[in-house]
MISEVO-655697 format. One record per atom (N, C-alpha, C): x, y, z; residue in one letter; residue number from 1. Coordinates in nm, 4 decimals. Layout:
BEGIN
+----------+----------+----------+------+-----+
|     east |    north |       up | rest |  nr |
+----------+----------+----------+------+-----+
|        X |        Y |        Z |    A | NUM |
...
+----------+----------+----------+------+-----+
END
This chain:
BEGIN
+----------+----------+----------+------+-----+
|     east |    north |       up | rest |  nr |
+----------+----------+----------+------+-----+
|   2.8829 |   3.7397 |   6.4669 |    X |   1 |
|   2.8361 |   3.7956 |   6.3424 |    X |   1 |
|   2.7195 |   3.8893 |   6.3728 |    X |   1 |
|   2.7017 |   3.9963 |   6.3121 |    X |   2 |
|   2.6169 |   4.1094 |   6.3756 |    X |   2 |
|   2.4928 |   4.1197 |   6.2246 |    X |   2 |
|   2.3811 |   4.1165 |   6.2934 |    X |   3 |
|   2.2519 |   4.1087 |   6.1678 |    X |   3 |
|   2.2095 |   4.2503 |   6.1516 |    X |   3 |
|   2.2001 |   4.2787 |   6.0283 |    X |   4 |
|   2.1742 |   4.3697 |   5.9537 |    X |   4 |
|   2.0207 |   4.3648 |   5.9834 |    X |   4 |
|   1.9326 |   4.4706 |   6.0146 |    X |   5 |
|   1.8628 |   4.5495 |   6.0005 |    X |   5 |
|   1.7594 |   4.6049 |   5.8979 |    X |   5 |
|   1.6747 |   4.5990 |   5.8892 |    X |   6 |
|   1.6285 |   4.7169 |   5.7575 |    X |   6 |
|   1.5737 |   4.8483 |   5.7769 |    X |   6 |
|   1.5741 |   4.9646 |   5.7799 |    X |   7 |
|   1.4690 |   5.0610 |   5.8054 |    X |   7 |
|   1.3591 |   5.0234 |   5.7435 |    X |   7 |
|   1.2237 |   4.9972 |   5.8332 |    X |   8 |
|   1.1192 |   4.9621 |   5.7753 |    X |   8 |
|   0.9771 |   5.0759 |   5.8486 |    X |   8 |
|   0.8976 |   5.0817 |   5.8402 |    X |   9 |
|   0.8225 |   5.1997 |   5.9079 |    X |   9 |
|   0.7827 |   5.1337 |   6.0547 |    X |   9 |
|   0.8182 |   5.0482 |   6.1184 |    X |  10 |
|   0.8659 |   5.0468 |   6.2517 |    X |  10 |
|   0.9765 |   5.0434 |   6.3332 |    X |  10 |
|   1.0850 |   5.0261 |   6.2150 |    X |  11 |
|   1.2205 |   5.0179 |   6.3199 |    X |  11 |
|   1.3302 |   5.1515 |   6.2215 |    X |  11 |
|   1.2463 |   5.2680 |   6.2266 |    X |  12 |
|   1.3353 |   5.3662 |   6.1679 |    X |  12 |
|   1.4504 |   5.4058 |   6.2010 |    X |  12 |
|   1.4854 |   5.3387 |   6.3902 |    X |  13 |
|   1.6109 |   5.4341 |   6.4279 |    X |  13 |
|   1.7053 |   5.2778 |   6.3969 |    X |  13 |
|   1.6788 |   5.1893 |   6.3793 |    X |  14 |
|   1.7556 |   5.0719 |   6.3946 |    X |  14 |
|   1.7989 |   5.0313 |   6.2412 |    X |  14 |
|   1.9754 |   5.0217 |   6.2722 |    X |  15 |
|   2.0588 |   5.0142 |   6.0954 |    X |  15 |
|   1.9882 |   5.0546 |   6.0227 |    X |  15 |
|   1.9966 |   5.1422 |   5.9896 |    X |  16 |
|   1.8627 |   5.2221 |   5.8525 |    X |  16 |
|   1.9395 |   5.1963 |   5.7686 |    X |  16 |
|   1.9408 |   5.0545 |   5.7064 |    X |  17 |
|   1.9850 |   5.0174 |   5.5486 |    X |  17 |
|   1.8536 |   5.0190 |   5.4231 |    X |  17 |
|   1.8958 |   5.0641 |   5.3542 |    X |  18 |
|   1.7928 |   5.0647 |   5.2598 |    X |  18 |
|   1.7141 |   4.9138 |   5.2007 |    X |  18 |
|   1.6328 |   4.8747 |   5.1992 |    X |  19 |
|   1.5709 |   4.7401 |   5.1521 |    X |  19 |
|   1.5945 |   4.7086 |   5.0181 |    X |  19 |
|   1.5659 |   4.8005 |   4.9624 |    X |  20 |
|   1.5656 |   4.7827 |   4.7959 |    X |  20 |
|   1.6984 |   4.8087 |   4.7502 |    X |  20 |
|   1.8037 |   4.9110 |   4.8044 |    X |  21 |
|   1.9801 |   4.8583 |   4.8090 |    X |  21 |
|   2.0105 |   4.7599 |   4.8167 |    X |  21 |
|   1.9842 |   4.6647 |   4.9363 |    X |  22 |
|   1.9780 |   4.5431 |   4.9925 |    X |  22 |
|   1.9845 |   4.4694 |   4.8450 |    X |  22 |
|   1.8488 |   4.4755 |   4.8107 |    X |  23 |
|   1.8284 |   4.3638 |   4.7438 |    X |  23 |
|   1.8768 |   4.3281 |   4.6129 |    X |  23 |
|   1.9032 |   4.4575 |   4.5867 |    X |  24 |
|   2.0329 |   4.5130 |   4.4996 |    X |  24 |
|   2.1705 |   4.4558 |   4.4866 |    X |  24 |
|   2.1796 |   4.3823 |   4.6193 |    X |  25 |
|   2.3288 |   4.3678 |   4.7129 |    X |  25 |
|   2.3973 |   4.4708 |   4.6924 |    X |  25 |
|   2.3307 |   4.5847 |   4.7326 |    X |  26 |
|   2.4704 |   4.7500 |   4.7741 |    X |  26 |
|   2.4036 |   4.7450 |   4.9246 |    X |  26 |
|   2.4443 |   4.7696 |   5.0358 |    X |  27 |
|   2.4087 |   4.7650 |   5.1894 |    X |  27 |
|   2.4513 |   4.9384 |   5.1908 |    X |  27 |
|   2.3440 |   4.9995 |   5.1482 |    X |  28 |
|   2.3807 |   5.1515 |   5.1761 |    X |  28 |
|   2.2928 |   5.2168 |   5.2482 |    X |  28 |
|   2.3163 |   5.3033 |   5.3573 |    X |  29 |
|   2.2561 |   5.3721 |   5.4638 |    X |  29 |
|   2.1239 |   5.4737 |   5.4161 |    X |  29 |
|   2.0245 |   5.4128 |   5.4479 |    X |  30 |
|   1.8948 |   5.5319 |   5.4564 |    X |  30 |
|   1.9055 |   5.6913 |   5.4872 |    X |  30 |
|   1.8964 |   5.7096 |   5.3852 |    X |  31 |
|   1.8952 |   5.9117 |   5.4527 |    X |  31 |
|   1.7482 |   5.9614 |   5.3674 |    X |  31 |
|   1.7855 |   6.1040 |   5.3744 |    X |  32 |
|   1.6839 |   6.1696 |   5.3406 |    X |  32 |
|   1.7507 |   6.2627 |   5.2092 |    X |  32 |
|   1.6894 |   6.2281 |   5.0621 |    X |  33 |
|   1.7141 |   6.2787 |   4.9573 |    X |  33 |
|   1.6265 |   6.4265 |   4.9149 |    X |  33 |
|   1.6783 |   6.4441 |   4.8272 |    X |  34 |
|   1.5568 |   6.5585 |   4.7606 |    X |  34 |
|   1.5824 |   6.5592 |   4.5543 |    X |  34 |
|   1.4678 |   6.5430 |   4.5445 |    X |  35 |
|   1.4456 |   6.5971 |   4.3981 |    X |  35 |
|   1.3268 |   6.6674 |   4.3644 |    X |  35 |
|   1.3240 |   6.7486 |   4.2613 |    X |  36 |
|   1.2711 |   6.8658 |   4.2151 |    X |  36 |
|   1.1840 |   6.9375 |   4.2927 |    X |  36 |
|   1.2482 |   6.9298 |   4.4344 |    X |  37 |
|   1.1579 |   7.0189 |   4.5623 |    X |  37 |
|   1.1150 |   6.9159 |   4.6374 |    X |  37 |
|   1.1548 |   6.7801 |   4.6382 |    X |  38 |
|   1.0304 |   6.7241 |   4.7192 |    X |  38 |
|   1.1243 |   6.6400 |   4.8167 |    X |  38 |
|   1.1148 |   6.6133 |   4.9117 |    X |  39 |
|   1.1909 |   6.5173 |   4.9955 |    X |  39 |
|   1.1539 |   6.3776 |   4.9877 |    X |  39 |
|   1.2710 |   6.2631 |   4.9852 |    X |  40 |
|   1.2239 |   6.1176 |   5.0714 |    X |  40 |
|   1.2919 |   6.0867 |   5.0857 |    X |  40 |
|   1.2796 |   5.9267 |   5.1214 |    X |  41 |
|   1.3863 |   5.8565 |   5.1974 |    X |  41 |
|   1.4458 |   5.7476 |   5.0315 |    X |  41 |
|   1.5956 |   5.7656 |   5.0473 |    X |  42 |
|   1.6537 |   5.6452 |   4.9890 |    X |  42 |
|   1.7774 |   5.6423 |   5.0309 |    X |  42 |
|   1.8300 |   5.6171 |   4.9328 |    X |  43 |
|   2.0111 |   5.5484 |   4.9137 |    X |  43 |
|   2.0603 |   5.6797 |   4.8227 |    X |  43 |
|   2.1854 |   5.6406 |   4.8920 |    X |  44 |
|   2.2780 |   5.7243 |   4.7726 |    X |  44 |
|   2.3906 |   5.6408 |   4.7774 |    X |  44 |
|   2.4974 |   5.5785 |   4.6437 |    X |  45 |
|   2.6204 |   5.5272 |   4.6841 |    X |  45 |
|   2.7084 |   5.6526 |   4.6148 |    X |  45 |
|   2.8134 |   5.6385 |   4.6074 |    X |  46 |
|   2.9352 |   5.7546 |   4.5794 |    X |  46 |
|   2.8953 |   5.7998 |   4.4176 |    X |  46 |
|   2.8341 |   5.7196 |   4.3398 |    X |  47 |
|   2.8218 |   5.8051 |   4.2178 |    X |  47 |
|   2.6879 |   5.8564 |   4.1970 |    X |  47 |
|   2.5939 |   5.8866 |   4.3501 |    X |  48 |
|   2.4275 |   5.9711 |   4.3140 |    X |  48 |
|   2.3532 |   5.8547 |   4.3896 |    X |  48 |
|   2.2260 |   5.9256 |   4.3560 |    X |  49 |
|   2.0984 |   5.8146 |   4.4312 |    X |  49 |
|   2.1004 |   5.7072 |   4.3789 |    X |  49 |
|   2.0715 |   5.6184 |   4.4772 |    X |  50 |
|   2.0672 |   5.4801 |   4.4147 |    X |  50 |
|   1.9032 |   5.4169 |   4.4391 |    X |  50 |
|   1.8751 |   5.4378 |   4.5309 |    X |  51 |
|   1.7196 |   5.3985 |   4.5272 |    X |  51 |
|   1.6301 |   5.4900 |   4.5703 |    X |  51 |
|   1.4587 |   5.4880 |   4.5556 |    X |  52 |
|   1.4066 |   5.5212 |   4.6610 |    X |  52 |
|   1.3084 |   5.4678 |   4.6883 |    X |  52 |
|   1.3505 |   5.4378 |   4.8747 |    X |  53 |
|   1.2845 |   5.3521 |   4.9826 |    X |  53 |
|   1.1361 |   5.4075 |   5.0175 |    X |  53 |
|   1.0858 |   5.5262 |   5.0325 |    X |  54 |
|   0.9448 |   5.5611 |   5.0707 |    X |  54 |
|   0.8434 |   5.5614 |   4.9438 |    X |  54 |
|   0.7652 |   5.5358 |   4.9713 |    X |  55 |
|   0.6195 |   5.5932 |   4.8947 |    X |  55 |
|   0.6147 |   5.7074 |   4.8424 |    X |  55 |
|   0.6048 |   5.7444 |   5.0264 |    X |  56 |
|   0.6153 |   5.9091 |   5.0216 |    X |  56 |
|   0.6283 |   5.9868 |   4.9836 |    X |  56 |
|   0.6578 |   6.1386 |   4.9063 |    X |  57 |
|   0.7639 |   6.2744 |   4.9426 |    X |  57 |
|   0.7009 |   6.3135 |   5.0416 |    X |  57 |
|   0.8145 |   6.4415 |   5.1092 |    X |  58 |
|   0.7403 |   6.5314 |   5.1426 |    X |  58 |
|   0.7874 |   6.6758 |   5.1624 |    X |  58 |
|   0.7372 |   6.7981 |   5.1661 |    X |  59 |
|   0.7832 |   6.9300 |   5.1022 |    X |  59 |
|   0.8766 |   6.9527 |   5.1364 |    X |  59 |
|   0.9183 |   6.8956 |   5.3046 |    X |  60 |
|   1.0554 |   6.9490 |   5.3599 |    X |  60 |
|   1.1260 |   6.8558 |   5.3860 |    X |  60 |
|   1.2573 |   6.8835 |   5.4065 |    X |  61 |
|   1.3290 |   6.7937 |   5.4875 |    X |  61 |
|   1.2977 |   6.7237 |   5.6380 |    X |  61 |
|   1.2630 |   6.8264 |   5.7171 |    X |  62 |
|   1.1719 |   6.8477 |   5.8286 |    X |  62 |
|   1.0615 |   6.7411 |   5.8271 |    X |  62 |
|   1.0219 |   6.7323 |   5.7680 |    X |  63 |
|   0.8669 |   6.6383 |   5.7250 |    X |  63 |
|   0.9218 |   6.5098 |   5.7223 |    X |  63 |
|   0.9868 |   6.4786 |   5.6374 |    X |  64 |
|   1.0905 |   6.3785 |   5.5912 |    X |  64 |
|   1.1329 |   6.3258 |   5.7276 |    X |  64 |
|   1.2548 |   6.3657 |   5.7778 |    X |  65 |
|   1.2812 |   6.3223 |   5.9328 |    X |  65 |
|   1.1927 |   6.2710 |   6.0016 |    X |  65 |
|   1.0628 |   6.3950 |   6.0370 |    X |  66 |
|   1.0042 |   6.3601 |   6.1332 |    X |  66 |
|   0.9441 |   6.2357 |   6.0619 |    X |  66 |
|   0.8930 |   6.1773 |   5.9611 |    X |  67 |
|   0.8089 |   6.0877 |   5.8880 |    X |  67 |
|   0.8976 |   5.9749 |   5.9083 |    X |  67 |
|   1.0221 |   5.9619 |   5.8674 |    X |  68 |
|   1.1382 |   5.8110 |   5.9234 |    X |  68 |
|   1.1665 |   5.8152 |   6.0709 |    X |  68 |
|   1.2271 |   5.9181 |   6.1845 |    X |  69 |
|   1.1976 |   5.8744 |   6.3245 |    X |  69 |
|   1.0385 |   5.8294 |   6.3912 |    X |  69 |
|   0.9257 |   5.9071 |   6.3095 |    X |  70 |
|   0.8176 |   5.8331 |   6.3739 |    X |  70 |
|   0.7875 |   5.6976 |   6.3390 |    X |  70 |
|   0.8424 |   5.6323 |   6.2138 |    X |  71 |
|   0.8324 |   5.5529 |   6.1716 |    X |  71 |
|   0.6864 |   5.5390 |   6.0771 |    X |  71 |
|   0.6240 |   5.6631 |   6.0062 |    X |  72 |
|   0.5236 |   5.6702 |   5.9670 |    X |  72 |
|   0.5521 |   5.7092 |   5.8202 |    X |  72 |
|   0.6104 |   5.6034 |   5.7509 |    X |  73 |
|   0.6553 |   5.5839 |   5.6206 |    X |  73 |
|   0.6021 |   5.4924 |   5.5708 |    X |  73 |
|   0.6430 |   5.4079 |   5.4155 |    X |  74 |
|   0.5651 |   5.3222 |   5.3569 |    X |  74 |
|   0.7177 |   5.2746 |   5.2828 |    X |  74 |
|   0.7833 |   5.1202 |   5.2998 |    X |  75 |
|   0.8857 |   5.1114 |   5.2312 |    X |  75 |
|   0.7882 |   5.1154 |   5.0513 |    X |  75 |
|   0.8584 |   5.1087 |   4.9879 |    X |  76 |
|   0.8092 |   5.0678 |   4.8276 |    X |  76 |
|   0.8366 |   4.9081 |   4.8263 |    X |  76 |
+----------+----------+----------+------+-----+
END
């Protein structure tokens, strides 16, 4: 049986499942969203965003990335 993971702001490259999906019970993959210009990290399932996992925004996508591989995020 293989254990699920969370993206948390130290283990950004490892199963990046969303926490607050999770807890949701939807197990949907961490990416990088955008609304009204601003980037962060959540969920999306097939019908739109479903959560969002950072504190954060930030202006770019770019920012965003680099902010979940450094692991220098803040879950909510």
């Amino acid at each position: 049986m293989s254990q699920v993971q969370f993206a948390t702001s130290t283990q950004s490259s490892i199963a990046p499942f969303g926490l607050l999906a999770a807890q949701r019970g939807e197990f949907l993959q961490l990416q990088v969203l955008s609304s009204n210009g601003d980037f962060y990290l959540g969920t999306r399932s097939e019908h739109g965003p479903f959560t969002r996992e950072s504190d954060e925004s930030w202006n770019s996508e770019r920012q965003a990335i680099s902010a979940w591989n450094s692991g220098m995020w803040t879950q909510l």
